[in-house]
Legacy VTK file of the C-alpha trace (Angstrom):
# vtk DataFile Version 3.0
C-alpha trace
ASCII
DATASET POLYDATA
POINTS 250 float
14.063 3.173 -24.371
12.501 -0.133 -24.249
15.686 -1.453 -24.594
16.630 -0.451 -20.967
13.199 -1.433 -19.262
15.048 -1.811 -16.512
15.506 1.795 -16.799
12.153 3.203 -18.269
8.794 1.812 -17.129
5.687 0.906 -18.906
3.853 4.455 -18.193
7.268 6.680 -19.436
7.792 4.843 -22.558
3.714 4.846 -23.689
4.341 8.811 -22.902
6.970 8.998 -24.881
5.902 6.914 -27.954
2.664 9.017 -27.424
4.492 12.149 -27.153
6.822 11.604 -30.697
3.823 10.310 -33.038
1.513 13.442 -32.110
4.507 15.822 -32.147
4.140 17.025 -28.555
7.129 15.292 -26.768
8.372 18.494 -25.508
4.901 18.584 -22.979
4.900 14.866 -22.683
8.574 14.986 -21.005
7.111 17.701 -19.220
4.503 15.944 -17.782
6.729 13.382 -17.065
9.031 15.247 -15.270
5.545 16.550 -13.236
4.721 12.786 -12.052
7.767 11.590 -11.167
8.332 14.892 -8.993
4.675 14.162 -7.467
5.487 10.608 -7.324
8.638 10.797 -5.020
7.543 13.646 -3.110
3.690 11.518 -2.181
6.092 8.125 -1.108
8.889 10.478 0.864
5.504 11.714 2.960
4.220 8.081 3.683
7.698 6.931 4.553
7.898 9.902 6.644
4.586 9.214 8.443
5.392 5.310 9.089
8.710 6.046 10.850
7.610 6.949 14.056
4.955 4.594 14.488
7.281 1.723 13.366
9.987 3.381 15.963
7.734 3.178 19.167
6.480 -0.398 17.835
9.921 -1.641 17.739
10.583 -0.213 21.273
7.786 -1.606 22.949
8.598 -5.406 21.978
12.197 -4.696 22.989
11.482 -3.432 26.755
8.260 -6.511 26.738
10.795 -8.738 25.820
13.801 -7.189 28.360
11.052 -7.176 31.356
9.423 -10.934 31.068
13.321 -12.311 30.234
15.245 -10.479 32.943
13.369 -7.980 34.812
10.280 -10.503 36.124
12.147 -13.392 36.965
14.199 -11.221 39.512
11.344 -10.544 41.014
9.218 -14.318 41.253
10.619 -15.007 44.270
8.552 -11.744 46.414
5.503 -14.172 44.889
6.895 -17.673 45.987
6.930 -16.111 49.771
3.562 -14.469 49.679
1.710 -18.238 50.180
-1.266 -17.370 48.461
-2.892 -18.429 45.490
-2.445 -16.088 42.542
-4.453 -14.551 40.101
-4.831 -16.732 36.950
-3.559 -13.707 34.812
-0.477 -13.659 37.062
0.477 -17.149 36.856
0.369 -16.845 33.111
2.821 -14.166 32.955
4.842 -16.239 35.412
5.021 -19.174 33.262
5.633 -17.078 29.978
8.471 -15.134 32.148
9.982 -18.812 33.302
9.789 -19.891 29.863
11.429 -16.632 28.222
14.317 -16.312 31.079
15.706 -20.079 30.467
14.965 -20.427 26.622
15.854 -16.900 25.584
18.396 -17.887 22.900
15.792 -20.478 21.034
13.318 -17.898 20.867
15.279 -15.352 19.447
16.614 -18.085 17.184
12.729 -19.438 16.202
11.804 -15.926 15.870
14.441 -15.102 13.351
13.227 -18.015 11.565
9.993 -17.090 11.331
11.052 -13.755 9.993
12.661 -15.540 7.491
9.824 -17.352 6.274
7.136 -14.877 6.200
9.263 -12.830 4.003
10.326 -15.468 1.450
6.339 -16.399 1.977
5.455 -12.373 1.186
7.797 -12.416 -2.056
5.103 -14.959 -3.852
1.739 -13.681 -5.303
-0.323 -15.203 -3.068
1.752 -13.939 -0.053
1.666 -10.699 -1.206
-2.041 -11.237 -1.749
-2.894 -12.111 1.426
-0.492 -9.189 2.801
-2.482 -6.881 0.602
-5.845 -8.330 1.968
-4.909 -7.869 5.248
-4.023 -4.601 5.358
-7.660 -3.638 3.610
-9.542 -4.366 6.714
-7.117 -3.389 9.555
-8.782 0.117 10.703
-7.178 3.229 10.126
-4.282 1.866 8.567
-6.779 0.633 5.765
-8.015 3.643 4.496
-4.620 5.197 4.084
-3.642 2.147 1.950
-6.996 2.567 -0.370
-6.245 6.420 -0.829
-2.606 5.727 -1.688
-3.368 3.222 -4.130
-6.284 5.388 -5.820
-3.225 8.473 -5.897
-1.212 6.684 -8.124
-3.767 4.669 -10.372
-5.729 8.167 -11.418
-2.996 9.848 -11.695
-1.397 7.572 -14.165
-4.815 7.194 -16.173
-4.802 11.321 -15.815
-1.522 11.497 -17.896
-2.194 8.447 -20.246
-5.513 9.515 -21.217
-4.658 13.319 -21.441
-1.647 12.307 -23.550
-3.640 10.617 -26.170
-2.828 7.174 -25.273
-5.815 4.731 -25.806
-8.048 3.855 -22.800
-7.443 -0.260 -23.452
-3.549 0.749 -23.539
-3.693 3.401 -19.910
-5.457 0.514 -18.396
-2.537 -2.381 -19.365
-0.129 0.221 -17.595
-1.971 0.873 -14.430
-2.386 -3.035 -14.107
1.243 -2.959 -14.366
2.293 -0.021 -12.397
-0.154 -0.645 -9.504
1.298 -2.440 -6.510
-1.086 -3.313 -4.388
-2.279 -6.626 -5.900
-6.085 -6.247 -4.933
-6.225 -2.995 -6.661
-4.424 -4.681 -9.426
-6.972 -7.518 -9.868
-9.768 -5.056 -9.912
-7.971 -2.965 -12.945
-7.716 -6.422 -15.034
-11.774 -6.917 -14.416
-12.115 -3.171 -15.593
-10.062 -3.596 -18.593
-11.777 -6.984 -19.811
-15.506 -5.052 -19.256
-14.012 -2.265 -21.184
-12.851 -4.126 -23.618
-16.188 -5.706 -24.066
-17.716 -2.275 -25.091
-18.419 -0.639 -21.644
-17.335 2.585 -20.559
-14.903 2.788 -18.017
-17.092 4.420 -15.555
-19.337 1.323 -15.546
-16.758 -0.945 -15.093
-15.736 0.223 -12.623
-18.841 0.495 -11.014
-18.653 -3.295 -10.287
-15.501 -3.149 -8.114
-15.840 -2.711 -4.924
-12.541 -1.693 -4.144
-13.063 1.800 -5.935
-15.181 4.718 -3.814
-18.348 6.370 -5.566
-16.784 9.567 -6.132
-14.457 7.471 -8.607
-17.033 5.997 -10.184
-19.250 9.262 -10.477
-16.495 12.026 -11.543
-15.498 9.045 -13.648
-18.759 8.987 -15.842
-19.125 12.459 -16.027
-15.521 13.088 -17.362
-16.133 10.562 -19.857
-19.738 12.057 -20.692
-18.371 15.419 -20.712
-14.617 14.967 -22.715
-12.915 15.337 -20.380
-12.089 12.524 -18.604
-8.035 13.677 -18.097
-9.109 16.473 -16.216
-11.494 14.773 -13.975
-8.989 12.373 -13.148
-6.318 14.786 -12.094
-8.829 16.311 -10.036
-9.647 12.781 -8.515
-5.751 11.944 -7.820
-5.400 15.787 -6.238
-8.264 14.704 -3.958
-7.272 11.028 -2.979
-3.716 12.298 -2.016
-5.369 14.875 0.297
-7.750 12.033 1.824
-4.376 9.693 1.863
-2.178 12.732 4.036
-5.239 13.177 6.453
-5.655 9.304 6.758
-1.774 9.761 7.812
-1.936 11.954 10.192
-4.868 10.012 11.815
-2.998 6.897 11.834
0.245 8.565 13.391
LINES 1 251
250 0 1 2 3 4 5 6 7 8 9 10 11 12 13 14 15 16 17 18 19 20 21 22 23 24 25 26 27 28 29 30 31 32 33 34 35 36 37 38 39 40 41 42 43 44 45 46 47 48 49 50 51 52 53 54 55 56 57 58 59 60 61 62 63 64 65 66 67 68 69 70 71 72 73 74 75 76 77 78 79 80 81 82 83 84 85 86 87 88 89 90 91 92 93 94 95 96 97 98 99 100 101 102 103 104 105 106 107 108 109 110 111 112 113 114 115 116 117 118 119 120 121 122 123 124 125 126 127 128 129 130 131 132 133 134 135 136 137 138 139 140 141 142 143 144 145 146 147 148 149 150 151 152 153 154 155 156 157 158 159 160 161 162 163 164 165 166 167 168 169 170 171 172 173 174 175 176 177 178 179 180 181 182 183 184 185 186 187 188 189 190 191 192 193 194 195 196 197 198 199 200 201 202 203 204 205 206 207 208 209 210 211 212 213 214 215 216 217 218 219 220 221 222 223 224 225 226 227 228 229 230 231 232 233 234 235 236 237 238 239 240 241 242 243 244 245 246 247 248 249
């Protein structure tokens, strides 16, 4: 299987190596089977949710742009006759309407470009970075991002850890498997503190990124044996936070 990487990710073939050397691959590929099921079904929700928000966004900078490049300029010259001075906030949209009805062309043109840019800007680390930054602190849509991101990284550490696969090892494929790059970052600090002999509840105790209960249900799964558990609890919980943070943001 790692062979076809393209094909098999970092998480299925640990399982799976895991899975043949402890003679349990039948309820490894089970498991698998589980995530992947819980995976699809937890992005076709969030893709579900953004639709309509991105539909009525999309709309309402279509009709802006329709009614300052056609509608408004129609209608300048009821302003012209009134002989009066105008409002500051009127002559603004006057000169931005003026503007927009005679260079229409070049600013659909510069805007395209700009498109352009910011995505070929996005597709390098530090775009994507600053993309992931940005999100973190825009309200309501921040706390959906946090809760997504938390789904997927205990989850994955549920499995690894409950499969037998070494805590050093579950932590190299979260770091791998986790997309938003802050949440990434924090993972590689947690895995060089681990490394250096401290628990993982500790370490991640010094990230800010991850919420208390984390850290808490964290230490007493490790205290207790059963850290798998606890996490599997944890991602059940963060994907309930991450559909109610949905629904508020729709």
């Amino acid at each position: 299987m790692r062979k076809y990487s393209k094909y098999f990710s970092n998480l299925y073939i640990a399982l799976i190596k895991s899975g043949e050397a402890s003679g349990k691959l039948g309820e490894i590929l089970l498991k698998l089977a589980d995530n992947l099921d819980k995976q699809r079904e937890f992005k076709t929700k969030i893709k579900g949710a953004m639709v309509y928000p991105a539909i009525i966004v999309s709309a309402m900078v279509v009709v802006m742009f329709i009614m300052i490049t056609f509608v408004l300029p129609k209608m300048l010259g009821l302003y012209k006759d009134f002989n009066v001075e105008l409002p500051l906030p009127t002559q603004i949209l006057i000169a931005v309407s003026t503007f927009a009805s005679s260079y229409w062309p070049f600013i659909i043109v510069f805007t395209g470009v700009v498109i352009f840019l910011i995505r070929r800007y996005l597709k390098t680390k530090r775009g994507k970075r600053s993309l992931d930054s940005f999100f973190l602190i825009v309200p309501i849509i921040n706390n959906m991002i946090k809760q997504a991101a938390l789904v997927d990284s205990t989850r994955t550490l549920a499995i690894l850890t409950g499969a037998g696969v070494s805590i050093l090892d579950a932590l190299t494929i979260v770091v791998d498997t986790t997309s938003n790059i802050i949440f990434q970052e924090a993972f590689q600090r947690v895995y060089i503190n681990v490394e250096k002999g401290q628990s993982l509840g500790n370490a991640l105790s010094f990230e800010g990124v991850f919420p208390p209960i984390l850290v808490q249900m964290t230490i007493v799964g490790e205290n207790t044996g059963h850290l798998d558990d606890t996490l599997e609890r944890l991602s059940k919980y963060f994907e309930f936070q991450s559909e109610a943070a949905l629904k508020a943001m729709t």
